[in-house]
C-alpha positions as CSV (number, residue, x, y, z in Angstrom):
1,X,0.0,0.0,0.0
2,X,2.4,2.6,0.6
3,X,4.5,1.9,-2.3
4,X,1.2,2.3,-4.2
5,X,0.8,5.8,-2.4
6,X,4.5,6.9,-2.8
7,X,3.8,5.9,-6.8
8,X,0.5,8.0,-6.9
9,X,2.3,11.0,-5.1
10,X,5.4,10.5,-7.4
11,X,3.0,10.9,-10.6
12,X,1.1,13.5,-9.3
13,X,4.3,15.7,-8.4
14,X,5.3,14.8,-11.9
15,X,1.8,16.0,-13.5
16,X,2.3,19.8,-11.7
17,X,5.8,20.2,-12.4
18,X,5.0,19.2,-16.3
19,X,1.8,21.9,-16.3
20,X,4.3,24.1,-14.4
21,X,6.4,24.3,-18.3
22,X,3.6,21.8,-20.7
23,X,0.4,23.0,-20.0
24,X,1.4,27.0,-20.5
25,X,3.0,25.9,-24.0
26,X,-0.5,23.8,-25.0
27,X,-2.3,27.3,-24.6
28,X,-0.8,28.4,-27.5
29,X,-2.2,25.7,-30.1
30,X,-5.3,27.4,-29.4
31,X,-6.7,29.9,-31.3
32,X,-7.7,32.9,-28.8
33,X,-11.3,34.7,-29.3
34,X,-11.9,38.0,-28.1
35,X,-14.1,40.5,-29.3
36,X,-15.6,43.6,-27.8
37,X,-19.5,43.9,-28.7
38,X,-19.5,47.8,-29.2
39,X,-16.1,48.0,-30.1
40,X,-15.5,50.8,-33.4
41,X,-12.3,50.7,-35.4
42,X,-9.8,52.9,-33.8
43,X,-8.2,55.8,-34.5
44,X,-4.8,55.2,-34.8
45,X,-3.2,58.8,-34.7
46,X,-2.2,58.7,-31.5
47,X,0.2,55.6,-32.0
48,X,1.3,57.5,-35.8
49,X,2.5,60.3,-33.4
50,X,4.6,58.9,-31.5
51,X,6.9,56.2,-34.1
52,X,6.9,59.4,-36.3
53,X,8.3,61.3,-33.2
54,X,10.4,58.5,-31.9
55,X,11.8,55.9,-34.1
56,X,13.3,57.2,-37.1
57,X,14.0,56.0,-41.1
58,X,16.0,52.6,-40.0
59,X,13.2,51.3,-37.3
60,X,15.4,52.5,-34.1
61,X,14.0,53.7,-31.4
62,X,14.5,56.3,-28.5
63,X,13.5,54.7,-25.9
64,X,14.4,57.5,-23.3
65,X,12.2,60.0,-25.5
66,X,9.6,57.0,-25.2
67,X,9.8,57.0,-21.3
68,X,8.9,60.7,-21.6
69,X,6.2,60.6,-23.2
70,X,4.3,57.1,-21.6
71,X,1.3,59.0,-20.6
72,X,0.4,59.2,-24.4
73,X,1.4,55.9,-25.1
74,X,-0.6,54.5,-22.4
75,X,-3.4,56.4,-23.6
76,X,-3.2,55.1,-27.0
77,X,-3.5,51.4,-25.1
78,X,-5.9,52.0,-23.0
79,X,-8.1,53.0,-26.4
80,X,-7.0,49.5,-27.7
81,X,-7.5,47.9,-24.4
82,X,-11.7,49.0,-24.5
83,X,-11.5,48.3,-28.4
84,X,-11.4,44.6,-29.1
85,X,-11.8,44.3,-32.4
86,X,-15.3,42.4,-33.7
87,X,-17.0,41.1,-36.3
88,X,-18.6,44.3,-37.7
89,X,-14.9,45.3,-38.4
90,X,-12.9,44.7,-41.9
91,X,-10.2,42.6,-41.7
92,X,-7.9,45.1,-42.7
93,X,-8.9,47.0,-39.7
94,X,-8.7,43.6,-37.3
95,X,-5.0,43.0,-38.7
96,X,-3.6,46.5,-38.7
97,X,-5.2,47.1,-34.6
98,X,-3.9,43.8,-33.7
99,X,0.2,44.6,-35.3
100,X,-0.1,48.0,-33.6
101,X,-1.4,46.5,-30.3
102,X,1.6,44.2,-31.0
103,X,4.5,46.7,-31.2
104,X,2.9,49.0,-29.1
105,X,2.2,47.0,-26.0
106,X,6.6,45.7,-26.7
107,X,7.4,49.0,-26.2
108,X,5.5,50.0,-23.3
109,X,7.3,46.8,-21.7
110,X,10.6,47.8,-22.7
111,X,9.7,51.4,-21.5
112,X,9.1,50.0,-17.9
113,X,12.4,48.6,-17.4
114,X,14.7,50.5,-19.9
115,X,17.6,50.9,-19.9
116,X,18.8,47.5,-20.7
117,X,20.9,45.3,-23.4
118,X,18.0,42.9,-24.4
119,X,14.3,42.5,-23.9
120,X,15.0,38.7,-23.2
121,X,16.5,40.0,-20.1
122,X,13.0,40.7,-18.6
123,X,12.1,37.1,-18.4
124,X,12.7,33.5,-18.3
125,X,14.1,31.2,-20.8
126,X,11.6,28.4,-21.6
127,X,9.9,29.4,-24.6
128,X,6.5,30.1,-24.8
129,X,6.2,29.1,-21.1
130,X,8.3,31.9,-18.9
131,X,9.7,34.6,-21.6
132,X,8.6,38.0,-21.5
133,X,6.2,37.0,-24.1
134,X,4.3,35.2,-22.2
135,X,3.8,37.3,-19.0
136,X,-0.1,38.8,-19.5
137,X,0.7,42.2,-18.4
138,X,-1.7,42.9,-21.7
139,X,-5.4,44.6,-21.0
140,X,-7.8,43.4,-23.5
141,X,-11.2,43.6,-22.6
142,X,-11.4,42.9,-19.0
143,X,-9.0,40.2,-19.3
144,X,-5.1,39.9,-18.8
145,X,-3.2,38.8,-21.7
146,X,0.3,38.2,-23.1
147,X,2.5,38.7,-26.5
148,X,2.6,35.8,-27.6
149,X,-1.3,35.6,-26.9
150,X,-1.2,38.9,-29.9
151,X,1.2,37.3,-31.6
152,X,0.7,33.1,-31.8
153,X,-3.2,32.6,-30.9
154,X,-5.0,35.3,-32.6
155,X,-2.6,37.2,-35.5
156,X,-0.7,33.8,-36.3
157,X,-4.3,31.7,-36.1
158,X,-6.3,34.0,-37.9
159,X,-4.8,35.3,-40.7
160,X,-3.6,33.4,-43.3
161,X,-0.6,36.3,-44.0
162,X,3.0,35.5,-43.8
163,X,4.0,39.2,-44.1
164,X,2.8,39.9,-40.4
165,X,6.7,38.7,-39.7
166,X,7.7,41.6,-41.1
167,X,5.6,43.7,-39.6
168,X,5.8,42.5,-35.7
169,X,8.8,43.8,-34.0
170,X,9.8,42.2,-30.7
171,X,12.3,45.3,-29.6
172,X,15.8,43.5,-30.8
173,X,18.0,44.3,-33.6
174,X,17.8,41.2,-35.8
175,X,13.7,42.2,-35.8
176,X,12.1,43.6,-38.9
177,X,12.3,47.8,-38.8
178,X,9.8,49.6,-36.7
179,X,7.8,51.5,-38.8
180,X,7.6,54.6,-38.2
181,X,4.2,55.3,-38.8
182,X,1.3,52.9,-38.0
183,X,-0.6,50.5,-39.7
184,X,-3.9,51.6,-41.2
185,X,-6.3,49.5,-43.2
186,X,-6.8,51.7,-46.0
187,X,-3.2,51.2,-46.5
188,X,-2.0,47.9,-45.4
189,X,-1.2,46.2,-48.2
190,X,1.1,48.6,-49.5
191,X,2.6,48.9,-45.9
192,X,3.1,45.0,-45.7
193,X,4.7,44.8,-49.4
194,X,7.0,48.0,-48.2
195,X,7.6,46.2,-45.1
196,X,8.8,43.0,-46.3
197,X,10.9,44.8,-49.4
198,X,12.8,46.5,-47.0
199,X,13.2,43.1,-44.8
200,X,14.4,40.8,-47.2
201,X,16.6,43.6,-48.7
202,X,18.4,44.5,-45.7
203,X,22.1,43.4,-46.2
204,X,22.3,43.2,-42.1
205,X,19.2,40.7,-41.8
206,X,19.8,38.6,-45.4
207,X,22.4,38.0,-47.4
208,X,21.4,36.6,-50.3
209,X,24.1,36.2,-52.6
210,X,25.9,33.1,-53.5
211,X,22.4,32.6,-54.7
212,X,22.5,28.7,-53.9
213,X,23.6,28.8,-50.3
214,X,22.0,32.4,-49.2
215,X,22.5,33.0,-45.7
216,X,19.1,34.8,-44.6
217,X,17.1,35.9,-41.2
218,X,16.3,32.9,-38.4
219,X,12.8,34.3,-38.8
220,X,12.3,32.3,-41.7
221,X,13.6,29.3,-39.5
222,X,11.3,30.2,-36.7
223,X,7.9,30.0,-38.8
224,X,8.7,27.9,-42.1
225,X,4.9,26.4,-42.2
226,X,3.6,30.6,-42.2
227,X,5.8,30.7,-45.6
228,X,4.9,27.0,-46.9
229,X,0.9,28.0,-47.6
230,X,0.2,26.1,-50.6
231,X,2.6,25.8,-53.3
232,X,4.8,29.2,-51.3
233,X,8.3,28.3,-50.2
234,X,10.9,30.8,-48.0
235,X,12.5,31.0,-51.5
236,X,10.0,32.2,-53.3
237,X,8.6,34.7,-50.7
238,X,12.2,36.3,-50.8
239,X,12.2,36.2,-54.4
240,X,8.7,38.1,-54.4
241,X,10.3,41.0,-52.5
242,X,14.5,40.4,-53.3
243,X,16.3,42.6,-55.8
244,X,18.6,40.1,-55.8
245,X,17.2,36.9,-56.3
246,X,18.0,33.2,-55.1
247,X,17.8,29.5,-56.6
248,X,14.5,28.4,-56.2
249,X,16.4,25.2,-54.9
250,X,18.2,27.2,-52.9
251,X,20.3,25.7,-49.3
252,X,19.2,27.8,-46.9
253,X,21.4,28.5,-43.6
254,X,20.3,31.0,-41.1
255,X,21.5,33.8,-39.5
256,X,22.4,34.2,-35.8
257,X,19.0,35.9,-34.2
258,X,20.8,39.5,-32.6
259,X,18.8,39.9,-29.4
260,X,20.2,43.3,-28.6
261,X,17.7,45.7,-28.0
262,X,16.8,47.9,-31.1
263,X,17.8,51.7,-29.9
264,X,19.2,55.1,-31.2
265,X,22.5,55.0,-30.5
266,X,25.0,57.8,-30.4
């Protein structure tokens, strides 16, 4: 009998420990539905203001200028936080609040602990269990919610658009440029195709030539299913947007991910 309790004990100290690190990664396999009933598309001026007054022509940001001007920026997310979007929106107006909300909520994170070398620094190491993406210090509704809640179980499940990786910018150098200006519906197309264009043709994040054995960014190697959508393939999305163009065959190797926090330096 007691060797039958120990065992029972033993298994159910194993169960918490794995839903300690397992069960938080599950979460993310499932789409995340939120939607405020009342909810209008927002205005997203306040948000153009700031990247316009902030992060300049190469996506880096000053976060010290940021710090200064929070109240604005929390402003802006507290509008996002009481406008979900619903059904009665566009999709172009779902996708461009939900890549601001993104970017915006990233830098009001970064803002609360800045200065420092790299945004992995503010949390653990287990991947989509204990990183800063996954702490739900996010308002949505009356709900807490994370990044990687933006990011994996609503942008990632429910739009079938690989160019939202160029567009999401998670605060680190080897990230796509911030854009400084924000995304609108009316536009978003054009801001995507700009977006991944100057991606893909940025020597520092691809380098594409020999054109058999291109060296190009790990974000490729993070999400190769996003770029595999029918008959797509990593090659031929870089060959949409690359002046310089690849084998279609192409050996891809990838590029060491820079972690180092994206800011203006002197």
């Amino acid at each position: 009998m007691r060797v039958l309790i120990r065992q029972a004990v033993f298994g159910l100290l194993l169960s918490a420990a794995a839903c300690q690190t397992g069960c938080a990664y599950v979460r993310y396999f499932t789409p995340l539905t939120l939607t405020s009933k009342n909810s209008r598309p927002v205005n997203h001026a306040p948000w153009d203001a700031l990247l316009k007054k902030h992060v300049d022509a190469q996506g880096m940001v000053n976060y010290t200028a940021f710090q200064a001007d929070s109240t604005a920026l929390n402003t802006y997310l507290v509008t996002l936080s009481d406008n979900v979007p619903n059904n009665t929106w566009s999709e172009q107006e779902r996708l461009a609040y939900w890549l601001n909300a993104y970017n915006a909520f990233t830098i009001q994170r970064v803002i609360r602990a800045y200065p420092l070398k790299s945004i992995r620094d503010l949390g653990g190491s287990l991947t989509l269990v204990n990183t800063v993406w996954d702490q739900p210090f996010i308002r949505l509704g009356n709900e807490k919610h994370t990044l990687n809640d933006i990011e994996q179980r609503i942008i990632r499940k429910k739009f079938e658009e690989p160019r939202i990786h160029f567009a999401l910018v998670c605060a680190a150098m080897s990230c796509p440029r911030l854009r400084n200006e924000a995304y609108i519906a009316s536009r978003l197309n054009e801001q995507l195709d700009d977006q991944a264009t100057n991606f893909i043709n940025d020597p520092t994040k691809n380098k594409l030539t020999p054109a058999d054995k291109p060296e190009v960014s790990s974000i490729f190697n993070f999400y190769p299913r996003d770029f595999a959508q029918g008959d797509n393939t990593i090659q031929k999305t870089i060959n949409r947007y690359a002046t310089q163009k690849i084998n279609p065959d192409a050996t891809l190797s990838y590029l060491t991910y820079d972690w180092s926090v994206n800011e203006q330096r002197k």
